[in-house]
C-alpha positions as CSV (number, residue, x, y, z in Angstrom):
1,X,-25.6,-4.1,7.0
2,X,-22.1,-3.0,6.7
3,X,-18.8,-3.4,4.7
4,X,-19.5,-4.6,0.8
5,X,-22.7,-6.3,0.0
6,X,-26.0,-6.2,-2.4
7,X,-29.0,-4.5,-0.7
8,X,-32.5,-3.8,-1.8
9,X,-34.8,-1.8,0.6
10,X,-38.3,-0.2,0.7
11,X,-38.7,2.4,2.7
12,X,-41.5,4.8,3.6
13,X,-39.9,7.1,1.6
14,X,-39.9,4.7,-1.6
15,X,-43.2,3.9,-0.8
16,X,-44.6,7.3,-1.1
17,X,-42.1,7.7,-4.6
18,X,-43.5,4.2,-5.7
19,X,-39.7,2.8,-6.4
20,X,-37.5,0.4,-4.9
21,X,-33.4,1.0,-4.6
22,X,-31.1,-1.8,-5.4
23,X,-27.8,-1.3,-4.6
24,X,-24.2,-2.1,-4.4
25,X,-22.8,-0.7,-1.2
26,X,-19.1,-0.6,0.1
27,X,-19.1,0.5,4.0
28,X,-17.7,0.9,7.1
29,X,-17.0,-2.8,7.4
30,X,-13.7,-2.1,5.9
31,X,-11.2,0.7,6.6
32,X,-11.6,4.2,4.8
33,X,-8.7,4.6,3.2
34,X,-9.7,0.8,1.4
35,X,-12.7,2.1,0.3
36,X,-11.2,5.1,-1.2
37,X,-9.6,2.9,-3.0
38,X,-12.1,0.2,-4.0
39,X,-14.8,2.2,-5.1
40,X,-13.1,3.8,-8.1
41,X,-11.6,1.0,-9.1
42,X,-15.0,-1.3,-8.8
43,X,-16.6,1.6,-11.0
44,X,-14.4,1.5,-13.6
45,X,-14.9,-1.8,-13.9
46,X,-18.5,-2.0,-14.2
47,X,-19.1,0.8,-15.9
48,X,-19.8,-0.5,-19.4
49,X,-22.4,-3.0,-17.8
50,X,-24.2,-0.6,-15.9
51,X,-25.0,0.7,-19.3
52,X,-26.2,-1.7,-21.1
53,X,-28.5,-2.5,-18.1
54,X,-30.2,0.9,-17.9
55,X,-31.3,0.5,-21.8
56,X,-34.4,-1.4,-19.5
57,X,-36.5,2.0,-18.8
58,X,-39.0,-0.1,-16.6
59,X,-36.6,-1.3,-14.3
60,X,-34.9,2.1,-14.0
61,X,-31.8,3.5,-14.8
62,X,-28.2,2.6,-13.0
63,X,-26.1,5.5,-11.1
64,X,-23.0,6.0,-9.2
65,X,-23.1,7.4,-6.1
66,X,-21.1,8.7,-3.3
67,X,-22.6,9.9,-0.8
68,X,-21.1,11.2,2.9
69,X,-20.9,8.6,5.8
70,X,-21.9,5.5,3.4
71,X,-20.2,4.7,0.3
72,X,-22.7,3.7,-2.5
73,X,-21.2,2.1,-5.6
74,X,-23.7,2.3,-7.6
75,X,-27.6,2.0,-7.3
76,X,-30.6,1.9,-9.3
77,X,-34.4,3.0,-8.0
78,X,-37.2,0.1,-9.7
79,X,-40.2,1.9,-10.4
80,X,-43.2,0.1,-8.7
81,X,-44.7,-2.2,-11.1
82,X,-48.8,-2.7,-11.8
83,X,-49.0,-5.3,-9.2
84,X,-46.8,-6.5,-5.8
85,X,-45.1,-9.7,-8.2
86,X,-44.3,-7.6,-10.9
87,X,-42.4,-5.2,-8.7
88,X,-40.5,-7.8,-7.0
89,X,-40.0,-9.9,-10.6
90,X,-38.1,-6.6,-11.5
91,X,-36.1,-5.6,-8.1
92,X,-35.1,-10.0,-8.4
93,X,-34.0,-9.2,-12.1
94,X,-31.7,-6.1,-10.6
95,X,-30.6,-8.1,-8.0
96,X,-29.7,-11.0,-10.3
97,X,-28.0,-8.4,-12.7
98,X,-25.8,-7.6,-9.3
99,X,-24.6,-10.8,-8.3
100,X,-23.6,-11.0,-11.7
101,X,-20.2,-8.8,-10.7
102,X,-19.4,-11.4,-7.9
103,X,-16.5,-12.1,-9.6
104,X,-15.6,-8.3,-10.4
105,X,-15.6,-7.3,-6.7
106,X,-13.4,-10.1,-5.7
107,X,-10.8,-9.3,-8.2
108,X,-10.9,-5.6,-7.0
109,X,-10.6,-6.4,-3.2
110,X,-7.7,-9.1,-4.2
111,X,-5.9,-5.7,-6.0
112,X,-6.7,-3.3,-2.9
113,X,-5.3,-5.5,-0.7
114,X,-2.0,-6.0,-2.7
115,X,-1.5,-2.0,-3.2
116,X,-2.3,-1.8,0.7
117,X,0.1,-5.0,1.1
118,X,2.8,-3.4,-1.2
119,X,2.4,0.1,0.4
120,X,2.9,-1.2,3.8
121,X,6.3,-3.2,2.0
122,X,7.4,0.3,0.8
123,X,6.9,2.3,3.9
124,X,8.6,-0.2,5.9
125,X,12.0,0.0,3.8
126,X,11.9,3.8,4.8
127,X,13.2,4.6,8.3
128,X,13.9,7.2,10.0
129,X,16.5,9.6,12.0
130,X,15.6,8.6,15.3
131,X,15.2,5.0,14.7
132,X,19.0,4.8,13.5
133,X,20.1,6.6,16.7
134,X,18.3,3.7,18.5
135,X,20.0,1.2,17.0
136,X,23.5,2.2,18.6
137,X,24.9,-1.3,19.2
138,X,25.0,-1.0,22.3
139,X,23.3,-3.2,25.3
140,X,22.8,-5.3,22.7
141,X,20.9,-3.7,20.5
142,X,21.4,-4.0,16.6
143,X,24.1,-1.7,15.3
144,X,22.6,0.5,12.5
145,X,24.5,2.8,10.1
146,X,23.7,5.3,7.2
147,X,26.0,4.8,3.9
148,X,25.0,6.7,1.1
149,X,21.4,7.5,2.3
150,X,20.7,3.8,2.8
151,X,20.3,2.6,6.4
152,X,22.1,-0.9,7.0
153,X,22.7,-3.4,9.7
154,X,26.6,-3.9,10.6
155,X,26.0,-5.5,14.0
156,X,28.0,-8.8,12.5
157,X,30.4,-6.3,10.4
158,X,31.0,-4.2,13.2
159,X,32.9,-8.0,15.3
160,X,35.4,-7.8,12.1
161,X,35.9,-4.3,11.5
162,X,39.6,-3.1,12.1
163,X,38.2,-0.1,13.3
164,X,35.1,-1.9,15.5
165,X,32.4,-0.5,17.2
166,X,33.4,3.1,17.5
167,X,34.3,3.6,14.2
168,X,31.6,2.5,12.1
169,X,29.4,4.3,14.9
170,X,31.5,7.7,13.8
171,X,30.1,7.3,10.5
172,X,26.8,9.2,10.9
173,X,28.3,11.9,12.6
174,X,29.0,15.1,10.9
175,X,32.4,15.2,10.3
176,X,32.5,11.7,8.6
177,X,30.6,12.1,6.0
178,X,30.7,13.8,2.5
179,X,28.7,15.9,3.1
180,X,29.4,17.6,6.5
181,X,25.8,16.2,7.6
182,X,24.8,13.9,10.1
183,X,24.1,10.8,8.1
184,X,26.5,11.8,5.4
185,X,28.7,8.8,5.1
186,X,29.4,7.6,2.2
187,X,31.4,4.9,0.5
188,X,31.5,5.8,-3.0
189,X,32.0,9.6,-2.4
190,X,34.3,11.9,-0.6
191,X,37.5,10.6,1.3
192,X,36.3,7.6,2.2
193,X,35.3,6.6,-1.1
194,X,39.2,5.4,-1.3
195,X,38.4,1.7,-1.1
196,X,37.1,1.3,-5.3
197,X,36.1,-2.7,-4.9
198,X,33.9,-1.9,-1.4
199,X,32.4,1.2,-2.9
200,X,31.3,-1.1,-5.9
201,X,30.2,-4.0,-4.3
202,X,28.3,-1.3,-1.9
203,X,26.6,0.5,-5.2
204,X,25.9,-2.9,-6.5
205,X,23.7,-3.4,-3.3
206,X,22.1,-0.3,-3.4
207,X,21.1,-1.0,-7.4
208,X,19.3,-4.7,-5.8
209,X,18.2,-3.4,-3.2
210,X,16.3,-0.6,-5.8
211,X,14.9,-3.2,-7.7
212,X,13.5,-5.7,-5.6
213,X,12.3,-3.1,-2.7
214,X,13.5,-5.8,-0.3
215,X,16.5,-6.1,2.4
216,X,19.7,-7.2,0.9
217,X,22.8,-8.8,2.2
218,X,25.9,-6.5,0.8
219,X,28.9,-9.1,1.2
220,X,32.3,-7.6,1.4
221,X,34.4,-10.4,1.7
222,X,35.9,-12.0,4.6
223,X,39.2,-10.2,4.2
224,X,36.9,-6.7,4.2
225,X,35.1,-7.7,7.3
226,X,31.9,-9.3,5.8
227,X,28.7,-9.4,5.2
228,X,25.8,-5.7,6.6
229,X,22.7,-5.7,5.2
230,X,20.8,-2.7,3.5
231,X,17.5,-2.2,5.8
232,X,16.0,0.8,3.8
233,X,16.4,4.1,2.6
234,X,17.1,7.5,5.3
235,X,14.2,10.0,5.7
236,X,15.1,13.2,4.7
């Protein structure tokens, strides 16, 4: 069996200690790194429950467990009882008391796979060095600057731009910016920082683009040469 599922066995080896395991497994159906996350989340959620169900000495007493290579939420071993129907009476009633968190472990997957979903969001709006460089405008290819450690999209800005292509290009090299860094460009700061409405419609941007961890349109105006869009923030 594999990924997240009920399971009861008898082996040879709970033969011999007269016990069956019931168990609530989460394996290698689903990636590792959504396991890591599910299982401590399922567990703290069921916790109480467990419990209460392991005040029930003859049906044996409920456990965590993680072990290596198979991740075991939690698991309970049923003592044999005096006959073959009373020992599967009380691995049905563990069983039953399982399916009873149906609901439980489909709330948890729904939040793993939002953080994973929201994650992926958040690593997307951070971009890189190297990605920038490709981005040159050129052969038609997008035309990507850095203002203010916020990577942005001027392809369309760069058609109305007094100073066109080569000029807003210039603005991630060294001597541009503020700071006398590659990628030191900014409009709010330094000497080009001598333009107060673009540097405050710019910051407005950057505050929107904060909040809503999404790609925003920063519109200039048509007189300032239009509309770039923030893309993300620069890896240091």
């Amino acid at each position: 069996m594999n990924g997240i599922h009920l399971e009861a066995y008898v082996l040879n080896k709970q033969i011999q200690a007269k016990e069956a395991v019931v168990a609530l497994h989460c394996e290698s159906g689903w990636p590792l790194e959504f396991r890591q996350n599910f299982v401590p989340q399922i567990s703290e959620r069921i916790h109480g429950r467990l419990e209460g169900w392991s005040c029930y000495r003859e049906y044996g007493t409920w456990k965590f467990h993680v072990s290596k290579g198979m991740m075991s939420v939690c698991e309970v071993r049923v003592p044999f009882g005096a006959s073959p129907d009373e020992t599967m009476e009380r691995i049905e009633r563990q069983l039953r008391r399982l399916m009873t968190l149906s609901a439980d472990i489909d709330d948890v997957i729904a939040n793993c796979l939002h953080d994973e979903a929201e994650q992926e969001n958040t690593s997307s709006l951070i971009l890189t060095k190297e990605q920038v460089r490709k981005n040159d405008g050129l052969e038609d290819r997008p035309l990507w600057a850095v203002i203010d450690g916020y990577v942005t999209d001027c392809t369309e800005f760069a058609k109305f731009h007094p100073g066109g292509l080569g000029k807003i290009l210039a603005t991630d090299e060294k001597q541009t910016g503020w700071t006398g860094e590659e990628f030191g460009f900014s409009l709010t700061r330094g000497s080009n920082a001598h333009f107060p409405k673009t540097g405050r419609v710019f910051q407005e941007g950057m505050r929107k683009f904060d909040k809503l961890q999404s790609q925003v349109e920063v519109n200039f105006g048509k007189d300032d040469g239009g509309a770039i869009t923030i893309l993300g923030k620069l890896l240091l």
